[in-house]
KESETOR-111418 format. One record per atom (N, C-alpha, C, O): residue in one letter; x, y, z. Coordinates in steps of 0.1 Angstrom, whole numbers, plus 5000, padded with zeros to 4 digits. Layout:
REM residues N
AXYZ
...
This chain:
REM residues 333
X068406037828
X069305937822
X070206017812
X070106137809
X071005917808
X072106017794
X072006097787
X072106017777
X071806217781
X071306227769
X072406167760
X073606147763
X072006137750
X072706087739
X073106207727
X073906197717
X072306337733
X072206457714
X073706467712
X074606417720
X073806527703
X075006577697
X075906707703
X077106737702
X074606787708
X074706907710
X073806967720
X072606937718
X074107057732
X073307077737
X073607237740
X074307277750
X073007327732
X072907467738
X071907567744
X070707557742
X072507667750
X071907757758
X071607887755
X072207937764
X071207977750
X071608107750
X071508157735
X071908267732
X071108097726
X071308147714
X069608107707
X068708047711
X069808197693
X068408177687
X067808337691
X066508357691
X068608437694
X068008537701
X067708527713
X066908617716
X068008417727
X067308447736
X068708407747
X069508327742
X069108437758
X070408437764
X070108407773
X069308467780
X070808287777
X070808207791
X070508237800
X071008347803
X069608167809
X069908197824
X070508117829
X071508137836
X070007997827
X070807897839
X070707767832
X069607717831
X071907687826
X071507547821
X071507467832
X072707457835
X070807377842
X071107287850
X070807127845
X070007067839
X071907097852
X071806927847
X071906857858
X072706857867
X070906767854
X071206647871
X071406497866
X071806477855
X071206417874
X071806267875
X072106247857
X071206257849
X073706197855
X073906207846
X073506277835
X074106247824
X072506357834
X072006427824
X073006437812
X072406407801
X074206467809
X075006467798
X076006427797
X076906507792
X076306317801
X077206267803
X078206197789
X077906087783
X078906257787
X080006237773
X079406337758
X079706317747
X078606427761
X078406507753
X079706627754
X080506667763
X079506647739
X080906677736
X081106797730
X082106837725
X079606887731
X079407027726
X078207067738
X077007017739
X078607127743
X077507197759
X078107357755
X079307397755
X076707447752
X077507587745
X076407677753
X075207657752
X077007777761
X075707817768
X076507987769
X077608017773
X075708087764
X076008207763
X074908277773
X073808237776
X075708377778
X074608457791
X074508587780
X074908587768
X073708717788
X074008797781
X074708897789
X074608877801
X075408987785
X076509117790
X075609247800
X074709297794
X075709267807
X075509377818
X074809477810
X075409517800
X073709517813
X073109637810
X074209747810
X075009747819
X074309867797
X074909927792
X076609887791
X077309987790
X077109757791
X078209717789
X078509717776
X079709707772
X077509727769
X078009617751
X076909617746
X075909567751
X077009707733
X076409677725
X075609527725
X074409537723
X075909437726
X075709317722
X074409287728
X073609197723
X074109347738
X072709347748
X071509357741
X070509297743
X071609437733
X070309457721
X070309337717
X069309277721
X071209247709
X070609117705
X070509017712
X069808927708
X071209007724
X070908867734
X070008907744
X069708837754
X069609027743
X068609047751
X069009087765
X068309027775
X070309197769
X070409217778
X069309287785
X069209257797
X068409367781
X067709407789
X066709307796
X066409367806
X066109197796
X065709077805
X066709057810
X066809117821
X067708997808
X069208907821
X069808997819
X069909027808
X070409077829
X071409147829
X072609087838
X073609147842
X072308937842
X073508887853
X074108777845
X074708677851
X073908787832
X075508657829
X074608497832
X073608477839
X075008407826
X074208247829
X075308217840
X076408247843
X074208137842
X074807997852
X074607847845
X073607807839
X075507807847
X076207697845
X075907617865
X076307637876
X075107487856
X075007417874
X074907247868
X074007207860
X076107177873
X076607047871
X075906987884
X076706947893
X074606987886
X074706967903
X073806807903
X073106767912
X074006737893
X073606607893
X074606457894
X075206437884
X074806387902
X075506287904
X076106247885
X075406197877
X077306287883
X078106207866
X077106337858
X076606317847
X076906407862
X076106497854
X076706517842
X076606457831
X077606637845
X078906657833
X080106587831
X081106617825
X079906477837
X081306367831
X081606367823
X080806327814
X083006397818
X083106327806
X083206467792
X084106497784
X081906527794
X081506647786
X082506757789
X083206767799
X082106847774
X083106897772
X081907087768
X080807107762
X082807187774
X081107277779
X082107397772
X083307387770
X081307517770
X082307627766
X081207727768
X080007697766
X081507837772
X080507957782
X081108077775
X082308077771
X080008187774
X080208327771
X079508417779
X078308417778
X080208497790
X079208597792
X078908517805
X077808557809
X079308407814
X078708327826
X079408417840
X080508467842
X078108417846
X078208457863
X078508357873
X079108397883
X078308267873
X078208117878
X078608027868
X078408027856
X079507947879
X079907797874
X080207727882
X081207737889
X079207607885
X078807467898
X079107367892
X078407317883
X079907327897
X079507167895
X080207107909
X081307077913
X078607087915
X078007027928
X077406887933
X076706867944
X077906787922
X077206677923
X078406577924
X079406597917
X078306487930
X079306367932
X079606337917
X078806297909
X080906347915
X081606277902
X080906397889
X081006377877
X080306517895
X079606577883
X080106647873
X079206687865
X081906687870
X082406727862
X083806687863
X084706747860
X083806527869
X085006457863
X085606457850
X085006467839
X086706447852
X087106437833
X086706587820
X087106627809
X085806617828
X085606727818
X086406797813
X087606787816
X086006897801
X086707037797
X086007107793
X085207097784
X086507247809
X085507387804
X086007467802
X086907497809
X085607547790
X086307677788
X085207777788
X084207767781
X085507877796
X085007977799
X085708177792
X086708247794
X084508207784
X085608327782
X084508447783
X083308467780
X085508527788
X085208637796
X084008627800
X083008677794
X084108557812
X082808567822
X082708767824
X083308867820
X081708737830
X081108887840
X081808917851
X082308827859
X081609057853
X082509037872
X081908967877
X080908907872
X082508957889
X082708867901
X082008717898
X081308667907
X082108647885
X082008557885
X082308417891
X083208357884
X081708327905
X082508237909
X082308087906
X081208027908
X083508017903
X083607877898
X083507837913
X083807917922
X082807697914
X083207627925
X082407477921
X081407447916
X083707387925
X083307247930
X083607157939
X084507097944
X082107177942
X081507147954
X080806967958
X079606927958
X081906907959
X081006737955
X082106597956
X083306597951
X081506497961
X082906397959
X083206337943
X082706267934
X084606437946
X085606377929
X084706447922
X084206387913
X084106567923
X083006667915
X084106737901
X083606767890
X085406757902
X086006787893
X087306727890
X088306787885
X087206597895
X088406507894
X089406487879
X088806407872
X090306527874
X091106557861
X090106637856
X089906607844
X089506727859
X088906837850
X090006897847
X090906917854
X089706977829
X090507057824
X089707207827
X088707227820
X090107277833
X089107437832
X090107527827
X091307527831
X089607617818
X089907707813
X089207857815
X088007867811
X089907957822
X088908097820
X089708237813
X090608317817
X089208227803
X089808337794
X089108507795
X087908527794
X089908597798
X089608737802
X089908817793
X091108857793
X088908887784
X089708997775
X089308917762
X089708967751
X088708787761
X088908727745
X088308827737
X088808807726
X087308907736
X086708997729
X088009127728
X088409167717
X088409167740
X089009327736
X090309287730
X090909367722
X090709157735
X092409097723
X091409117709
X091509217702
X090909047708
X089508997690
X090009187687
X090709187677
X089809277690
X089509397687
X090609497687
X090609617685
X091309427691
X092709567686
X093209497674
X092609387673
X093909527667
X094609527652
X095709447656
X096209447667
X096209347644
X097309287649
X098609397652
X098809517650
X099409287659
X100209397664
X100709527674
X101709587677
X099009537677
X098709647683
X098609647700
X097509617703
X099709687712
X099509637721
X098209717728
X097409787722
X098109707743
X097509807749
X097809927754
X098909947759
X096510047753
X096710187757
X097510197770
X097210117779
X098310257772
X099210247783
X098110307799
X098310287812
X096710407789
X096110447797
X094710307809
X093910307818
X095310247798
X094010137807
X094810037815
X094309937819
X096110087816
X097109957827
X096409987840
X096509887848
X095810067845
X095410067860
X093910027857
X093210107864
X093209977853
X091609947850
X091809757858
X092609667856
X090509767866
X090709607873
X089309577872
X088309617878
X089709477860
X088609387865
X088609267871
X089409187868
X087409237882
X087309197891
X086209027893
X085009007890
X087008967899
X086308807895
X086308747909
X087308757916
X085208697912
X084808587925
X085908527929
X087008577931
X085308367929
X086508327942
X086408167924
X085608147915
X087808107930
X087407937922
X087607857940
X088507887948
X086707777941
X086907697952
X086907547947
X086607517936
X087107467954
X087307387954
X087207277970
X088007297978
X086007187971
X085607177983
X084707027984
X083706997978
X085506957992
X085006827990
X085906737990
X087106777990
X085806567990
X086706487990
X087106447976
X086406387968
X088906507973
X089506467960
X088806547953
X088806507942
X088106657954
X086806747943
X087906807930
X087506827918
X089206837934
X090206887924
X091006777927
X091806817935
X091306647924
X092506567926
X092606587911
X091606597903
X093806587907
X094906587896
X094206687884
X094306667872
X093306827891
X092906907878
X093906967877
X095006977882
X092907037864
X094207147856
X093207247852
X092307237844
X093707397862
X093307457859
X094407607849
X095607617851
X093807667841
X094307797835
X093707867834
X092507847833
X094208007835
X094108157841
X094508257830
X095808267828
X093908307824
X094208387810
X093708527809
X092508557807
X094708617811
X094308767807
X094808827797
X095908887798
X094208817786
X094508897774
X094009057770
X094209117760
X093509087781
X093009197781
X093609297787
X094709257791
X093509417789
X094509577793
X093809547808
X092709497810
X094809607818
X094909637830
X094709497841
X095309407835
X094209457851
X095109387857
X093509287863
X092509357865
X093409187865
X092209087867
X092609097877
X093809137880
X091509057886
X091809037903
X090608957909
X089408997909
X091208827913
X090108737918
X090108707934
X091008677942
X088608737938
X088708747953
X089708647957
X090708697962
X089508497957
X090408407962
X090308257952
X089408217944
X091508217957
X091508087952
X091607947967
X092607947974
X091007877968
X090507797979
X090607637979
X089507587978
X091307587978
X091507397981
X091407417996
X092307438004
X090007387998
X088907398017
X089407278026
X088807268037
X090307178023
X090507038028
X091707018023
X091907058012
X093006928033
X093906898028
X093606778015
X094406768006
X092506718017
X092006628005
X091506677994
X091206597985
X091206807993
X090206857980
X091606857970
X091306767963
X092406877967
X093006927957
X094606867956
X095606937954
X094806747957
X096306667959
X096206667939
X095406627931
X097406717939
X097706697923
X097106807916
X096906797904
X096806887919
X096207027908
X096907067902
X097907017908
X097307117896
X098007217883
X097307347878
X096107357875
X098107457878
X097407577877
X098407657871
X099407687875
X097807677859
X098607817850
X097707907851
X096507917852
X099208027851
X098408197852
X099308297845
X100308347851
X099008317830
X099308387822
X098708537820
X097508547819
X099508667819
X099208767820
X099308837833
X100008807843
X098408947832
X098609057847
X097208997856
X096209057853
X097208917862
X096308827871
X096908807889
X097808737893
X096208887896
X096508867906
X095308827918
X094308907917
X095308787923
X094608687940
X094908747947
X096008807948
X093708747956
X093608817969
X094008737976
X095208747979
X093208617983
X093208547990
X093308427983
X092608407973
X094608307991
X095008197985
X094808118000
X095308158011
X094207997999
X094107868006
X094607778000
X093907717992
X095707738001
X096507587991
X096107448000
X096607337997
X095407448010
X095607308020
X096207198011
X096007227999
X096707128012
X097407018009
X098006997996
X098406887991
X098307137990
X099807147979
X100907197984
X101307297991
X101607077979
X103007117984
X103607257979
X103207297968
X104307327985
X104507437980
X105507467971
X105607577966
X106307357968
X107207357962
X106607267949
X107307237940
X105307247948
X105407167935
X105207267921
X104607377920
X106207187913
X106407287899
X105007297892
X105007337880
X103907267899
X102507257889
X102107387892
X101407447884
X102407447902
X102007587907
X102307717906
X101607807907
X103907707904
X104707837902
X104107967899
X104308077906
X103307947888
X102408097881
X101408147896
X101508247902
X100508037900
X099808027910
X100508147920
X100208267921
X101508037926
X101608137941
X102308277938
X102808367946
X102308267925
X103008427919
X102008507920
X102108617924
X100808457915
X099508557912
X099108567928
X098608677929
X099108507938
X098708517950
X100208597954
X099908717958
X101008587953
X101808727963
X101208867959
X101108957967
X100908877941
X100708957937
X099509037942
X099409157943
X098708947944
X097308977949
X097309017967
X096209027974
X098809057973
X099109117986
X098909237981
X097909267987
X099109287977
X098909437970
X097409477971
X097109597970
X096509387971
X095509417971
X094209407985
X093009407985
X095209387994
X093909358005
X093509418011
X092909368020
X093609578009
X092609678014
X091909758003
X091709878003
X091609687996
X091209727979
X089709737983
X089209647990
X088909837977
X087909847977
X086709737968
X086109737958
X086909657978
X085909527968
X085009537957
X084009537963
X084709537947
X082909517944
X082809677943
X081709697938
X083209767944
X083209917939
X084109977935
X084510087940
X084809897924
X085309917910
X084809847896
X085209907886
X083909727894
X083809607890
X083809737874
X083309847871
X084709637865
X084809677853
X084009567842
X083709457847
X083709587833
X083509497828
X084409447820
X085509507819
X084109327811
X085309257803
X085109247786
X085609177778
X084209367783
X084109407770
X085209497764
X086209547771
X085009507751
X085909587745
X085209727744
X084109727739
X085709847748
X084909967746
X084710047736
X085310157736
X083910017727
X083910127717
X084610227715
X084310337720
X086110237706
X086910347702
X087610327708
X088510397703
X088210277718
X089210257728
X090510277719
X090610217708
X091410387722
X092810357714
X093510237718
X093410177729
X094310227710
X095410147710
X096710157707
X096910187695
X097810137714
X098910177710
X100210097706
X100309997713
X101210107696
X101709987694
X103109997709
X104209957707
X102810037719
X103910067726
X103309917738
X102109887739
X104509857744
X104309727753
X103609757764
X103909877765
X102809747774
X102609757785
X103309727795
X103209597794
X104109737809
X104709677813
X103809617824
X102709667826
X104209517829
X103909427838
X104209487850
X105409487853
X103209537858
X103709577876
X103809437886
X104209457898
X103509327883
X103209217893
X104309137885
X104709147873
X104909027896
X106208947891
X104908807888
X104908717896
X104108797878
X103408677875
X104308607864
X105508647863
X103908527859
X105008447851
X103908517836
X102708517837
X104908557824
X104208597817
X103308497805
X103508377808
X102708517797
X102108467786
X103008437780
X104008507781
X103108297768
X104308277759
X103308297745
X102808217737
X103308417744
X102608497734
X101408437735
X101108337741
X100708497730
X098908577728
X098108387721
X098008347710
X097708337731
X097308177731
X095808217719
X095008307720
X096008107707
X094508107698
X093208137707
X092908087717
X092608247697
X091508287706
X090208167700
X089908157688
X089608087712
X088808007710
X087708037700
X087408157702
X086807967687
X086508027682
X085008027689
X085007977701
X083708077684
X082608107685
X082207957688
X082707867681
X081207937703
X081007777704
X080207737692
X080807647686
X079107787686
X078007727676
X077607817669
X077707937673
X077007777655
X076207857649
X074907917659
X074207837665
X074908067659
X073208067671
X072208017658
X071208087656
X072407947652
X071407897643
X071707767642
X072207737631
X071507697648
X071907567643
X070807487633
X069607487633
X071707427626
X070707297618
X070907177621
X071807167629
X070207067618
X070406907618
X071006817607
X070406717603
X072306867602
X073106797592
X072606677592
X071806617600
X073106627580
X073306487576
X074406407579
X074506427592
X075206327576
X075906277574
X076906247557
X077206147551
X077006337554
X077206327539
X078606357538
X079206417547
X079406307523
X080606367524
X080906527529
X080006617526
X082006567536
X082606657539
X081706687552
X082406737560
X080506667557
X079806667568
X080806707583
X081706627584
X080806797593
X081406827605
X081206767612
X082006757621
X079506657612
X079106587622
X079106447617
X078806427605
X079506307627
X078906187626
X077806147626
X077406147638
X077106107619
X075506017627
X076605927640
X077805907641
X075505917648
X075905817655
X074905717649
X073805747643
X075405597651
X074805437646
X073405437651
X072405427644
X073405437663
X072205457677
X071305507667
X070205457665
X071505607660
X070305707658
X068805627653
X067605667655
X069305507644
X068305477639
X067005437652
X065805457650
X067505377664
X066305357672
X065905517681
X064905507689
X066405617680
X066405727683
X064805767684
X064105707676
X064305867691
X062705847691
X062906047698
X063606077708
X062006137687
X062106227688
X060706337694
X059706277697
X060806467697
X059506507706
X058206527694
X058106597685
X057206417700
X056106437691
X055706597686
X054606607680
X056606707688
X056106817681
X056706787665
X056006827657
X057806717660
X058206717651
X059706857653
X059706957660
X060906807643
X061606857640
X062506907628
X063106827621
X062607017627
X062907087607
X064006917601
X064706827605
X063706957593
X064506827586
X063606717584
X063606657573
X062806677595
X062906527592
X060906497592
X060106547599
X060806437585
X059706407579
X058606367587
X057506427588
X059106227596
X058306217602
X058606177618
X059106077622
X058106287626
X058906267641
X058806187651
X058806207663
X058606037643
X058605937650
X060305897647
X060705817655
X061005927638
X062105817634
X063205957634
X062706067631
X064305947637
X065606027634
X066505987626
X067306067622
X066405817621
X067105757612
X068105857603
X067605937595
X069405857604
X070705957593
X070506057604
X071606017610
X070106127610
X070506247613
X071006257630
X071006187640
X071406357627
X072706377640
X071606477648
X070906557641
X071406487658
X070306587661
X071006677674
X071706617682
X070706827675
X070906907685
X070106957692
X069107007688
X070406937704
X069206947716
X069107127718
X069807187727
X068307177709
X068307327714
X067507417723
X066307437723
X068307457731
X067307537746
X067407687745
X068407757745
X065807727745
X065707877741
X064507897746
X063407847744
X064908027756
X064108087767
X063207987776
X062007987776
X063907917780
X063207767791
X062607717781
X061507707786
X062507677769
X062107567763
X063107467757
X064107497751
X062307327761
X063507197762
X063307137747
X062207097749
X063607117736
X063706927730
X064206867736
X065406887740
X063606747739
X063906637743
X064306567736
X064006597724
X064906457738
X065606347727
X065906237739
X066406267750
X065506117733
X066606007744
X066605867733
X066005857723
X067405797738
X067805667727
X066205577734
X065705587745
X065905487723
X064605437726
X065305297728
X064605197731
């Protein structure tokens, strides 16, 4: 059934996602879904604290429950996978994804599984975060490719009227095996921006007109990605960290692919959550609402920080935190 929490994350607390999965409705209009993987063995520093040496493959993200992710609104760091496989299971949503891992692949797979979804996948948001304002890229890392899965889209209406965006803020050139609408019916009304040096291998449009203005950047990044189809697959894969010491130079990079460019360097999303979360109140200046509900709210008989006695949630906004396969539960009573 629904969850009702406030908040539901993955990957933090010291321990780094594997796989959030949600089924029949499971979160449906949750409006903070924050799920961090950890970074590739010897990629990043960052592996000592999220524990790359256990996962070294990035989380998954899996919507594979009927209305699963409806509605909700999800934001990913460091993800290998991204499903949503369940009838109606990431309608309406908004995901933002930044700098997945190589060959990471989105796919929705389900009837109206991502119908008006907003998706977002941001590349480089760490190595932009780390040059100096002002400062463009080394002219030496314009030939560096990193390398990303496929986004599909597959099913009846599974993309009608989404909106997807393609974001490389990072030095040298993204390259995604394919982009796929599998059915003249998966994808009537999509929209797709592609900002930066982003180019496609393989493009399947079934049933977009080719002439619609929602696409332009699109089939730019797919001519661009002709350049690429005797490219050695999967033995180059870069990663999408920033590298320790890397220079930087204030000189422009030029663009080799006719993509439609960036209209300057888009706000870098900030950090989804504290990896420490608390259970605010409701008090002046407060970030969070109680919800009303809460007072019949009924919490896991282990008891939770804050609150006195864990039969009642009464005032408090509560976050459902998931760390190394352990659940809090919560549900409205």
């Amino acid at each position: 059934s629904c969850c009702q929490c406030a908040q539901i994350n993955c990957g933090f607390d010291g321990y780094p996602c594997d796989t959030l999965r949600i089924g029949d409705e499971g979160a449906v209009g949750v409006q903070s879904i924050n799920i961090r993987g950890a970074p590739e063995i010897n990629n990043n520093p960052l592996q000592n604290i999220f524990g790359g040496a256990v996962n070294n493959h990035g989380a998954k993200l899996e919507c594979s429950g009927r209305e699963g992710c409806r509605l909700a609104v999800i934001r990913g760091e460091m993800l290998a996978e991204a499903q949503c496989s369940g009838d109606f299971g990431c309608q309406d949503s908004k995901i933002v994804l930044n700098d997945p891992l190589p060959m990471m692949n989105t796919q929705c797979n389900g009837l109206q599984s991502c119908e008006r979804f907003d998706l977002e996948i941001n590349i480089g948001v760490a190595a932009a975060a780390a040059r100096a304002p002002g400062q463009a890229c080394n002219a030496a890392f314009a030939g560096v490719v990193t390398e990303l899965g496929k986004i599909e889209f597959n099913g009846y209406l599974t993309g009608n009227n989404a909106r997807v965006t393609i974001r490389n803020l990072g030095c040298g050139t993204v390259l995604f095996d394919s982009f796929e609408c599998m059915s003249l019916e998966a994808c009537p009304g999509i929209g797709v921006i592609v900002e930066g040096n982003v180019a496609i291998r393989h493009c399947d449009l079934m049933g977009i007109n080719p002439g619609s203005p929602l696409i332009p950047s699109l089939v730019a990044a797919c001519q661009a990605g002709s350049a690429y189809q005797n490219y050695n697959w999967g033995q180059n894969v870069q990663n999408t960290f920033p590298i320790p010491g890397q220079p930087t130079f204030p000189a422009p990079q030029p663009n080799p692919f006719p993509v439609v460019p960036a209209p300057g360097t888009p706000a870098v999303p900030a950090p989804p959550v504290n990896p420490n979360p608390v259970f605010p109140g409701a008090g002046p200046g407060s970030l969070f609402a109680v919800d009303p509900r809460s007072s019949g709210m009924q919490c896991d008989q282990l008891g939770m920080p804050g609150i006195v006695s864990p039969g009642t949630c009464a005032g408090q906004t509560i976050t459902l935190q998931i760390a190394n396969n352990f659940v809090l539960d919560c549900s409205l009573a």
